[in-house]
N, C-alpha and C positions, 0 to 999 in steps of 0.2 A: 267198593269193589263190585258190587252187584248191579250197581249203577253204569261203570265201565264196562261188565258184561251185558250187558242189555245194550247198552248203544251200538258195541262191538257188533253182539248178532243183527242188531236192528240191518246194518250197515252191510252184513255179508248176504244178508236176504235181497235188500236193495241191490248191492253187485249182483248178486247171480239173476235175481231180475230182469237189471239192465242186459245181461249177459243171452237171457235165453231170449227176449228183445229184439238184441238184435241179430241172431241166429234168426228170427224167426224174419225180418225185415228183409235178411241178405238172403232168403227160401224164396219170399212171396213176392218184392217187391223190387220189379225190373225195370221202373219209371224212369225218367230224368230224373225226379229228385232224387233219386238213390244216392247218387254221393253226398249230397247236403242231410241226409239220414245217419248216413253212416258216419258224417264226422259229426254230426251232433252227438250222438250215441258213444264214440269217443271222448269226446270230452267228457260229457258224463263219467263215464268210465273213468279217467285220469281223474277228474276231481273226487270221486269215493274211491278209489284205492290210495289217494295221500289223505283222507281223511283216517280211513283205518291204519294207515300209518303211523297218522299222528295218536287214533285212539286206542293200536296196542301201545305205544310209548306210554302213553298216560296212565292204562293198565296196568302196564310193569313197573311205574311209577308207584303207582296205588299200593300195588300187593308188596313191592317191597318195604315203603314205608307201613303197611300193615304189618309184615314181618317183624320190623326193627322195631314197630311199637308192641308187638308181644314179647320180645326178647329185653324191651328195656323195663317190661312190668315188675318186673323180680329184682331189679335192680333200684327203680324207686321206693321199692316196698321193704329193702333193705335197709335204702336210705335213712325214710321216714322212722322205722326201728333205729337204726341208729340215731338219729336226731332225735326220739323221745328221750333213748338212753341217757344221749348226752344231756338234754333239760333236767332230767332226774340229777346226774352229775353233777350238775350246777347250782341246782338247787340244792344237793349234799352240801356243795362246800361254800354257800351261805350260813350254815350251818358250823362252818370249821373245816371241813373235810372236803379237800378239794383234789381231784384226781384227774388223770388222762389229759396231758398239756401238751403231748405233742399233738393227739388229734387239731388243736388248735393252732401249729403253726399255721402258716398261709401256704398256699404251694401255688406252684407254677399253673399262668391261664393257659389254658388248654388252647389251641387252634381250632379257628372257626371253622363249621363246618358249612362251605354254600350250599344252600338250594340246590342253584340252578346246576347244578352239577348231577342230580339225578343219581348219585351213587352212595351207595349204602356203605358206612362206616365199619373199620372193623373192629366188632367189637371185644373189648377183654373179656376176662373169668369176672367170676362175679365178687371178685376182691375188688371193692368200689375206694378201699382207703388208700388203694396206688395208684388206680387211674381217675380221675375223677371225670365226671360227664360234663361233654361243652355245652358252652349254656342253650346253643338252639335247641338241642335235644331234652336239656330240661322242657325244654318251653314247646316242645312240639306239637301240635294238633292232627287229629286225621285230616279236617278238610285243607291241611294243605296239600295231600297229595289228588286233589281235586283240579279240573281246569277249571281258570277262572268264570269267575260270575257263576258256578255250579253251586246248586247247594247242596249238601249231604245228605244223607239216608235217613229218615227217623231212624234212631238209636244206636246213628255213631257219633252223635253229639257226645260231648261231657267224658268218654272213655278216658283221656290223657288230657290234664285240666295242666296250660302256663302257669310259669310260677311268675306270680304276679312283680312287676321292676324287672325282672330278669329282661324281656323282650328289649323295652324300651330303651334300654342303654346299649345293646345289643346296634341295632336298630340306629339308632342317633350316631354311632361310632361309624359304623358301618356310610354312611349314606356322605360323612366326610371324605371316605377314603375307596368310595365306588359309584357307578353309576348304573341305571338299568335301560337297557333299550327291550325293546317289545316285538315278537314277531309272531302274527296270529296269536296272540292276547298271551302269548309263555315270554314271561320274565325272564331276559338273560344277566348275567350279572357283572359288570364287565371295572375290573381295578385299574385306577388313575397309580400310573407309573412316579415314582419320585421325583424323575425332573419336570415333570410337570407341576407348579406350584397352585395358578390360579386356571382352572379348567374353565369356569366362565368366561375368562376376559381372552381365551383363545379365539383367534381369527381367521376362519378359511376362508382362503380363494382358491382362484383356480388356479393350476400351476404354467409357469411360466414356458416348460416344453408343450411344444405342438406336432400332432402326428399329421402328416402328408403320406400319400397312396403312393407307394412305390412299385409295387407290381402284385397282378393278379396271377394263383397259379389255379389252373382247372379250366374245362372246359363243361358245358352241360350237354352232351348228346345221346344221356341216356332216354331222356323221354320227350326231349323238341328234333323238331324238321328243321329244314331247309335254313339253319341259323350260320352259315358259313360262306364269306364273301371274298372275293379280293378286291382291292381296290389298284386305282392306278397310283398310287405313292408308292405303291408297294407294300401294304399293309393286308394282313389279313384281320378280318371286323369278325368277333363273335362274342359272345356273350354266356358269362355266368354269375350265380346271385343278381346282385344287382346295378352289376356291372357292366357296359358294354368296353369289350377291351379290341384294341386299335393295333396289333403287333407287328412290327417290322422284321419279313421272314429274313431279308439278308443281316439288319443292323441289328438285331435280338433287342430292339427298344419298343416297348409299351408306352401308348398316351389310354386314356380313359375316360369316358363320356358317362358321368354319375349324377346323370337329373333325376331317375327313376328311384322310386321311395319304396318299390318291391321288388319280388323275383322280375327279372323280363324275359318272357314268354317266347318273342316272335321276331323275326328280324327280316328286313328285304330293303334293298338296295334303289334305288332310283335310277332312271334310263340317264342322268348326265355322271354316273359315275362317284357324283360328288355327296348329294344329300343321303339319310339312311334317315329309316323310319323301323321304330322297335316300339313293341306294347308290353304292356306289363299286368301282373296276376292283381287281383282286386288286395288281399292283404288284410289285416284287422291291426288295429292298434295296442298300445298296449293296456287299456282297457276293453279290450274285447270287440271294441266296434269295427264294424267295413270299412276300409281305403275305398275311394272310387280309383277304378281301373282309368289308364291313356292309352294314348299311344305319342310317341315324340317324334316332333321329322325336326333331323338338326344338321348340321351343317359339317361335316368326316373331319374336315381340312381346320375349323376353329374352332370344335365343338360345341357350338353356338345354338341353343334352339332355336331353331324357327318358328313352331309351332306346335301349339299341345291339342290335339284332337281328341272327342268323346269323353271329356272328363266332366260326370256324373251320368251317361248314357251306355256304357258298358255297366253289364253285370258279371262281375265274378273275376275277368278278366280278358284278357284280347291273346283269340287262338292262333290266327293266320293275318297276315296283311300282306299288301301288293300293290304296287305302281301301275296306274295304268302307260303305256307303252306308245299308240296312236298317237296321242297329243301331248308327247313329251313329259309325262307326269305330272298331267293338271287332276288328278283323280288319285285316291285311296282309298282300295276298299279291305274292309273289315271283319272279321267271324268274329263275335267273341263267345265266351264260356257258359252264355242262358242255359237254359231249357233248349230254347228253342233256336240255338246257333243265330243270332241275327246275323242279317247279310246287311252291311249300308257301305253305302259311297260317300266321302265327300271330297270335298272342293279343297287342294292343298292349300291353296294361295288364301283363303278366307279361312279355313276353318270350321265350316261348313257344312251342315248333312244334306247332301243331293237327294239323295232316297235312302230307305230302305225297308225289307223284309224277311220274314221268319223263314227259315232254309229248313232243319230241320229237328229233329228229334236224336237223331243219331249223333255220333261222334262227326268230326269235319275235321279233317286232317290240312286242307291246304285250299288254296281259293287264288285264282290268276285272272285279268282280263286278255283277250284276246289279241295278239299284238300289234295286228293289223284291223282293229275294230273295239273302240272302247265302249262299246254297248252291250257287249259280248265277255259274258264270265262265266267260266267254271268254278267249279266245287265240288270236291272227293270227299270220302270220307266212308264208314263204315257201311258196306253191300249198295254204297251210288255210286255216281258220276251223273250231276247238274246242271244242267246246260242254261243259261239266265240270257233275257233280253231286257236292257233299262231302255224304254219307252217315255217320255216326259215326265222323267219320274217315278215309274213306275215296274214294277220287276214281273217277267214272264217267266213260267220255269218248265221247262221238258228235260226228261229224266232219259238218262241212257237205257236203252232197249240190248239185253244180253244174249237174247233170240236162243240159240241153238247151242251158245257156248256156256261152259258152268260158270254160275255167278259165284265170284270171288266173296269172301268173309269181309276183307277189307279190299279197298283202293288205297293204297300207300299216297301216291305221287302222280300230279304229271306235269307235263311237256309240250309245246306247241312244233311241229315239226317245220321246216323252210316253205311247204307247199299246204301249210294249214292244218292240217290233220292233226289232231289229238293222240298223243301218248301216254297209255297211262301203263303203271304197277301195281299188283296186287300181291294179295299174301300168298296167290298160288306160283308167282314164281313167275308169272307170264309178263310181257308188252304187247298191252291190244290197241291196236290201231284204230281210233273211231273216225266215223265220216258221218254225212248228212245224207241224209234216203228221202229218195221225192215221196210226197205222200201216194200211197197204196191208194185209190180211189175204189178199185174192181173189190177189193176184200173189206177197206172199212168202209165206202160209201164217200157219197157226195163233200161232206166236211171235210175230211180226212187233211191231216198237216203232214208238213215233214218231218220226219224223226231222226236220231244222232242212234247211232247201230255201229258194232266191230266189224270193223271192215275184213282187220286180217288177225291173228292169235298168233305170237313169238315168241317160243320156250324159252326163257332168259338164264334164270336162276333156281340152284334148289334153297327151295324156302321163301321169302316175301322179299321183290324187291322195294328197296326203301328210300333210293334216289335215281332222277333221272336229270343228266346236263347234257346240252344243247351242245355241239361246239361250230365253230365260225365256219368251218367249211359243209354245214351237213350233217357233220357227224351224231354220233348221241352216247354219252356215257350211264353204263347203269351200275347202282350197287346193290349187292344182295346182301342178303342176310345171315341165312345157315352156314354157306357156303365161303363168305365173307369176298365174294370177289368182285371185281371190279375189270366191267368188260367193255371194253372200245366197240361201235358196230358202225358200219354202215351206213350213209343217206338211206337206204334199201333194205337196213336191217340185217345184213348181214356181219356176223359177227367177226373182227381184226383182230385185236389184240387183248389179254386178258392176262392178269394176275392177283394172286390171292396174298392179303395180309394176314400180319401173324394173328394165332389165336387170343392170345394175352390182349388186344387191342380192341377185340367185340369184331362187332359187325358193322359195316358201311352204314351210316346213317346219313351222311351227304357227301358231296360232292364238290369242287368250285376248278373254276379250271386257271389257268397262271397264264398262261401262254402256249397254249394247243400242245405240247409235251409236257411242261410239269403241272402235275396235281396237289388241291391239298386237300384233304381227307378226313372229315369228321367221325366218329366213330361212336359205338352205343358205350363204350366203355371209358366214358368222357378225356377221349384224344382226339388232336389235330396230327397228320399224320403230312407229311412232303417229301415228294417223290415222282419218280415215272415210270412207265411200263417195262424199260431195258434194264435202269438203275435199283428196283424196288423202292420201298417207302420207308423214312424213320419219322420218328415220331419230333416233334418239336415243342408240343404242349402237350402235358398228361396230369391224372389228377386222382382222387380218388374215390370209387363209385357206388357209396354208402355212406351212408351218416359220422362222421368222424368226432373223436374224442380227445384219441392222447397227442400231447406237443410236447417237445423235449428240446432243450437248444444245447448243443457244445458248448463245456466251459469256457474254452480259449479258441474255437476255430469257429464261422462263418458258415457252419450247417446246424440243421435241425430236424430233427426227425418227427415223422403224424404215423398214427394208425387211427383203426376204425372196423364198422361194421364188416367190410368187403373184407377183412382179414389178411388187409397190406399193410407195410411195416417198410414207409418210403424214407429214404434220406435226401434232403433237401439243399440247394448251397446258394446261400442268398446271396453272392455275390455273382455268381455266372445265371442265378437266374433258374436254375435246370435241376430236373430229379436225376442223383447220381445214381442210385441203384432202389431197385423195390423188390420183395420178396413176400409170397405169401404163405403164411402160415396153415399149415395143412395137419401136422399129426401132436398128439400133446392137450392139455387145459389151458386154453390162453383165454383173454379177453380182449373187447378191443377198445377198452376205457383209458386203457395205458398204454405210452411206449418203450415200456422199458421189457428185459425179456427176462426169467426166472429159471434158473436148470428147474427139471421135475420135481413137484415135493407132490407130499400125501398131506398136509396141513388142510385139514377144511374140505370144505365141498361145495363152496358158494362163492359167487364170480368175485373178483377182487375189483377195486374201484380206482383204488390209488396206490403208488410205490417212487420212494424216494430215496434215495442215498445219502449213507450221514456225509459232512461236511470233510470228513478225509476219505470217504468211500470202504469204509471197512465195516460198514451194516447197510443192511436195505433192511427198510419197511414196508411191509404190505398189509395196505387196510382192506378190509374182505367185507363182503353183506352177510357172514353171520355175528358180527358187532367186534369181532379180535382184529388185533395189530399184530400182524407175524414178523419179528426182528429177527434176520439171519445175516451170519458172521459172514464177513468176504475174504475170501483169498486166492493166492493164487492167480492175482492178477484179474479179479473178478472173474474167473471160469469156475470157482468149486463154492457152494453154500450151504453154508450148515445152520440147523436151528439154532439160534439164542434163545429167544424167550418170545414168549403172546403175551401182550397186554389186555387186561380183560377188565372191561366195568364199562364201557358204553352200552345205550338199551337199543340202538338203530344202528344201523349199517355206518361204516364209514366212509367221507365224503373227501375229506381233505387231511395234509397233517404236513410238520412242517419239524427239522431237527434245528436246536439249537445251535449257534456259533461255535461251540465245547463239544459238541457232536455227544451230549450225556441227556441229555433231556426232546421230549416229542411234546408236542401240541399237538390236538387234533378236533377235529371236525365230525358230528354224525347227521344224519338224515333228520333224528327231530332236534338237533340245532344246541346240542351239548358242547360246550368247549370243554376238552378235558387237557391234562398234564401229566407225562410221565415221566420216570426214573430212569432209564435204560441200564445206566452202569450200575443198578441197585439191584436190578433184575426185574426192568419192566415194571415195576413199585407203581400205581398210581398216586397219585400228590394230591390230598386230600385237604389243603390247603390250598388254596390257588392265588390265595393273597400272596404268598411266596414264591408266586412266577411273575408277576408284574414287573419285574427289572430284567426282566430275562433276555438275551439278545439271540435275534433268529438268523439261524445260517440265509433262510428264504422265509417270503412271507407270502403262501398262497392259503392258505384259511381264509374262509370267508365272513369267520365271526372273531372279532378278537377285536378291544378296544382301538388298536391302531386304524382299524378301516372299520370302524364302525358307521363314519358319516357315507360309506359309498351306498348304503342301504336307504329307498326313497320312504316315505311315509306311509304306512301299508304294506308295505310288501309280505308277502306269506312264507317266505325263507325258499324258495327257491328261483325270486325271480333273477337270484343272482350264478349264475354257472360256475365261473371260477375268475380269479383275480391273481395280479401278480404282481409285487414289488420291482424297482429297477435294482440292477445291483451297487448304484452308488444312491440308493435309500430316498430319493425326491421325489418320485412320483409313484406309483400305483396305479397298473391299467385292467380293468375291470369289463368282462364277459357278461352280457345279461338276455333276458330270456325276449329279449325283444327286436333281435338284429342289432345293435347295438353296441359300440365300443366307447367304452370313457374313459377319458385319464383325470386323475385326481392328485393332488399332492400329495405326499406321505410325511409326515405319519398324517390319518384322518379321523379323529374321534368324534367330532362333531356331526350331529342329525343335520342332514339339509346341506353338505358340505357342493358347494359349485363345482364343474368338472367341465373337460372339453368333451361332448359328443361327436362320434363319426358312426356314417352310414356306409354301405356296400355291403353286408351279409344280406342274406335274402331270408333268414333262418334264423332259429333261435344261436346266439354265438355260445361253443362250449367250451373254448379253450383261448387263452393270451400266455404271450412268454416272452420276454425282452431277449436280444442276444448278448453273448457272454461283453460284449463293449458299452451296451446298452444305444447303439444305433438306430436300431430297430426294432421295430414291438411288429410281432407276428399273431394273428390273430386265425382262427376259426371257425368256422360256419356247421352245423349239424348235417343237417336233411339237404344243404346249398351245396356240401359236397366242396366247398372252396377256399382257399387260402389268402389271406391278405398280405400282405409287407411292406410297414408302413416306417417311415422315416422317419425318426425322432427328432424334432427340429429346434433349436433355441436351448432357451435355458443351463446354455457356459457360464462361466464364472472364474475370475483370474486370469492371469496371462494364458494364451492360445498360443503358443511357438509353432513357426512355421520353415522348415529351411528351402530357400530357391537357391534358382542358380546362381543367383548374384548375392546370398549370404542367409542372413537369418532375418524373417519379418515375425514381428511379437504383435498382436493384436488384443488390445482389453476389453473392446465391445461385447457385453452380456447379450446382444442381442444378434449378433454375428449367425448368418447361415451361409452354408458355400451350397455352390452348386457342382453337381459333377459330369466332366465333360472331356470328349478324347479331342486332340488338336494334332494328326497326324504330323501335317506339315511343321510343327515346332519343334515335334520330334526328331524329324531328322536335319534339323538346326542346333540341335540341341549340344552343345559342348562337356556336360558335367560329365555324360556316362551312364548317367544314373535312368535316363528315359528309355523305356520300349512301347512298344502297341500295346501293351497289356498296361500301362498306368494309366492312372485315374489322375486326370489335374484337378485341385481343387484352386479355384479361383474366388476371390472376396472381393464380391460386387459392393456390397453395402460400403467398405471402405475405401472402394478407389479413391475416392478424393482425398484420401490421407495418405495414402501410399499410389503412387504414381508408378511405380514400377510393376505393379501385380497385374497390370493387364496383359503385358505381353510376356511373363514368365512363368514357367513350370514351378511345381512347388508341392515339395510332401510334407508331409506331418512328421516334425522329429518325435 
């Protein structure tokens, strides 16, 4: 115990430490390296605050089996008195005289008590002749409430001495009928179920379903530029995580360009319409080391890359990039996220670095070459405007001259206008016109050059504008900030046409124009927005603009609902693709870990983590971070709740938990990695036996620790690098969240270490949340800090006849490997004789089989 406190405080000195550290680093220290400071200093932080995690658990470990070993001294001591008596007894009736024979019947073996369960037994009166003690507790030691490889205190040796055999049979039984896996050196305990006979000669593979990218929901315009393109297909090009997505504003179909192995940063288009070039954040893997940053130029129309540039020559990641314009896009140049902003060009067609140089120390917002001159680059960014000449290689740099007007905090954006001139936006709200001024000779003397000066200063917007588009006649669109509007001007600057979007949307973050009347509109509040000045604007991609948590999918219908940090609480519908309603949580205790919602209670005072509904819906669970399970009764159509009961015996917050198929029993999950078991219909009882759950059948299986998914945990891991997991509802596979952008799918059940799985990429972020839909089509998945939504396909893995009815009767397919594609065929529609077709059906057609059925190609066909 004294030992746990000491480390304890060692730990809380180091936190506060680090803590007034880096108070002291974010006072003094206004370098570039400041952010590489400040996330160092974070981590730190995160790695001792899960250490004293782990070492209150251990503490509370400690002192209660300290507890339970002062409360069983009176009861040994009992014992032993008794067991003298009876020797004396015995020895009487060698004698003749032989007494107390039922003391000697045999009684019932008590239930083992696990370890890893961390919960203190309850104990009886100290009538030891009715209950008798299980045998670990005979045999108990202090330093088992030690972490391993610790060694104990001089003079807590010897206090509670095994009874010697006792352990060993213990032990030996035990090791038949359970196994142990390990996380951060704490032994969990985990029992082999009864139809499992021989757990060795078990075999995993990978499973035979496969997930496919079906659509991306989100956009990123909380903190990137100029990421919003159209293209001539018809597609609008942007990007979130690590995704760049291709959408079709009139056909609402996404395609997907996923080479990039991180977030991507930066996006711009090429003068023939057709190539796109996106760079991406540097990254760390999931042992801790740097990704080298790229950038990719690929090809819109076969998503083909053409070319991967700067890979191992960015540091950190790629801020800005651009085509150059003059010579048809033989040139790309670069910012990326140093110190010192590098500026370089290179050579598309090769690959290439033409030049480059160090720009600056400041932030750099956006980087263009000159349209009509590819020697000629700007660069904005925080109190510049840079004006660059490449020379045989070489980079010249004169700095914009602010003379007489107030120099802006930031430069947002700019513009090349029809007749050359420079437009830029600042956070004051202005468009200043810059132009080139013959050198001064009479003021600065014989040398003197010529200098880039405001020509003219145009009130735009209140607050920072933060885009500025070109349009084909002259014109120029800007978007503001505060104000949120979006105003048409002038060749000449003067202002035509203007309207403001809603609040709910943020602020104009870019621009892209369709066809000189419609827009489409990126926004801080990661939306895509289409529309025109007469019509206004609706939104067509939206997402949510904080760190996200909770995922919930409809039993029986084709939506699903997220929450998060932002404190929205969106409904989702994976078949149309679109968010059907969002609402944000404003008065009340919520959290935004879950999405489920709770009339008001008074229960607790500490955020809750998780909440699930039993299997007929007439209890909810709620696991809380002060270590209870709150059970409240449902009625009323789930509008009224009232308490049932707390389950109380975890030492850590609760992470996960799951009801049984009977809707009478919980599992659950806590923060230092306890699997416990309860009672519900007994009153919340904990089950102090856990060998008597092993056959137990789970309504849902999202625990992260429990013999079934025990193989999705890789070798090492420290118990969190897994977020959350979830069974499919027809029990095959198991798709798993991990702390690495990351999505696997695994077979189920999984109990073996090292089990094979399919990995998929596109988070950009740690993933916190997977959830199959109520058919098991679809496995939807979550990204944290990416802000983004996945929706992925389930592919393969039938089994049995597949009935199909068409128009022309019933086709039955037995191919286990069978996938359809799905595809609209207007024109058959209105051929179509059954009745049964409209625009709103989906055909599904079986490619793989044409050659055994000859009539599937040219007919309609649902699913009986």
């Amino acid at each position: 115990y004294k030992m746990e406190n000491y480390r304890l405080s060692c730990c809380r000195k180091r936190y506060s430490s680090d803590q007034w550290l880096l108070q002291k680093d974010v006072s003094a220290d206004s370098s570039a390296e400041f952010p590489d400071r400040v996330s160092l200093m974070e981590v730190r932080l995160q790695a001792q605050e899960d250490e004293i995690t782990l070492l209150k658990s251990s503490l509370a470990d400690a002192l209660r089996r300290i507890r339970l070993h002062d409360q069983l001294l009176p009861i040994l001591k009992q014992q032993l008195i008794a067991g003298d008596q009876l020797s004396d007894s015995m020895v009487t009736n060698t004698n003749g005289h032989m007494g107390g024979s039922e003391s000697m019947k045999p009684s019932p073996r008590p239930a083992t008590l696990d370890r890893s369960t961390q919960t203190e037994p309850t104990l009886p009166g100290l009538d030891t002749q009715q209950v008798p003690l299980p045998r670990r507790v005979q045999s108990l030691q202090l330093e088992d409430a030690l972490p391993p490889g610790e060694p104990a205190a001089e003079g807590t040796r010897g206090k509670l001495h095994r009874v010697p055999g006792l352990e060993e049979d213990e032990e030996q039984e035990e090791d038949e009928e359970s196994i142990k896996m390990f996380i951060r050196g704490r032994p969990i305990t985990m029992y082999i179920p009864s139809n499992i006979q021989n757990y060795e000669d078990l075999k995993m593979e990978p499973p035979s379903e496969r997930l496919e990218l079906d659509w991306v929901y989100g956009y990123r315009g909380r903190d990137c530029r100029a990421n919003l393109y159209f293209l001539p297909s018809g597609e609008a090009v942007y990007f979130i995580a690590c995704v760049v997505v291709l959408y079709h504003i009139n056909n609402r179909t996404q395609r997907h360009y996923r080479k990039h192995t991180d977030c991507v940063r930066c996006l711009t288009l090429h003068p023939d319409k057709v190539r796109v070039a996106s760079g991406q954040t540097a990254g760390v893997d999931k042992d801790g080391k740097p990704l080298q940053p790229c950038v990719h130029i690929w090809d819109s129309t076969t998503l083909v890359t053409l070319q991967q540039i700067g890979l191992g020559t960015f540091q950190r990641g790629v801020a800005s990039v651009a085509f150059s314009v003059a010579d048809s896009g033989a040139f790309l140049c670069v910012i990326d996220d140093s110190n010192e902003h590098m500026l370089s060009v290179w050579d598309c067609n090769k690959g290439t670095k033409h030049a480059e140089v160090k720009s600056t120390n400041e932030a750099v917002f956006a980087v263009d070459f000159n349209p009509s001159d590819s020697t000629n680059i700007i660069t904005c960014g925080k109190s510049h405007v840079y004006f660059w000449t490449l020379n045989t290689g070489q980079f010249t740099k004169k700095q914009g001259i602010f003379g007489k007007y107030k120099k802006p905090k930031f430069i947002q954006c700019f513009v090349f206008s029809l007749t050359g001139d420079v437009l830029t936006g600042d956070s004051e709200g202005n468009i200043l016109t810059w132009g080139k001024s013959a050198a001064d000779v009479k003021t600065l003397g014989k040398g003197a050059k010529e200098t880039f000066q405001i020509m003219r200063q145009t009130r735009a917007h209140e607050g920072s504008v933060f885009t500025l588009c070109t349009l084909q006649g002259g014109g120029l669109l800007s978007g503001g900030g505060k104000d949120r509007k979006i105003i048409r001007w002038s060749a000449d600057l003067a202002p035509e046409r203007e309207c403001e979007i809603p609040e709910k949307y943020g602020a104009v973050r870019t621009i892209a124009d369709v066809d000189g009347e419609e827009l489409l509109v990126g926004t801080t509040r990661n939306a895509v927005l289409r529309g025109t000045f007469s019509d206004g604007f609706v939104a067509i991609v939206q997402g949510h603009v904080d760190e996200m948590w909770g995922l919930a999918t409809h039993p029986s219908q084709n939506i699903f609902l997220t929450c998060g940090h932002d404190r929205q609480v969106c409904l989702w519908n994976t078949e149309e693709h679109k968010l059907d309603w969002c609402i944000t949580l404003e008065v009340g205790h919520t959290h935004p870990h879950f999405p489920l919602l709770v009339s008001e209670s008074t229960d607790g005072n500490e955020q809750l983590s998780v909440m699930r509904y039993s299997p007929d819906g007439s209890f909810l669970a709620v696991g809380s971070h002060d270590n209870f399970i709150y059970i409240y009764n449902v009625t009323e159509s789930g509008r009224r709740y009232t308490r049932f009961g707390k389950c109380n015996g975890h030492s850590s917050f609760i992470t996960h938990l799951d009801w049984s198929k009977d809707g009478k029993y919980i599992m659950s999950n806590s923060g230092d990695y306890e699997i416990l078991y309860w009672d519900i219909a007994a009153g919340c009882k904990l089950l102090r036996n856990r060998y008597e759950s092993k056959d137990r059948e789970w309504a849902s299986y999202t625990c992260v620790l429990g013999f079934h998914v025990m193989g999705v945990w890789l070798e090492g891991s420290d118990g969190t690098d897994i977020n959350a997991l979830c069974r499919s509802h027809s029990e095959r596979v198991v798709a798993v969240a991990d702390d690495f952008c990351k999505v696997h799918l695994f077979q189920y059940p999984c109990p073996k270490p090292k089990a094979p799985s399919h990995k998929y990429d596109g988070h950009g972020s740690h993933v916190t949340n997977v959830c199959f839909t109520h058919s098991d089509s679809h496995l939807l998945s979550m990204g944290g800090k990416d802000t983004c939504i996945l929706q992925w396909r389930v592919m393969g893995g039938g089994s049995g006849d597949i009935s199909y009815r068409t128009c022309k009767g019933i086709l039955s397919c037995r191919k286990v490997h069978i996938t359809f594609t799905l595809t609209h065929l207007p024109s058959h529609v209105n051929n179509c004789e059954t009745g049964q077709c409209d625009l709103k059906t989906k055909y599904l057609f079986c490619w793989i089989c044409a050659e055994e059925h000859q009539n599937v190609m040219n007919v309609c066909w649902y699913r009986t």
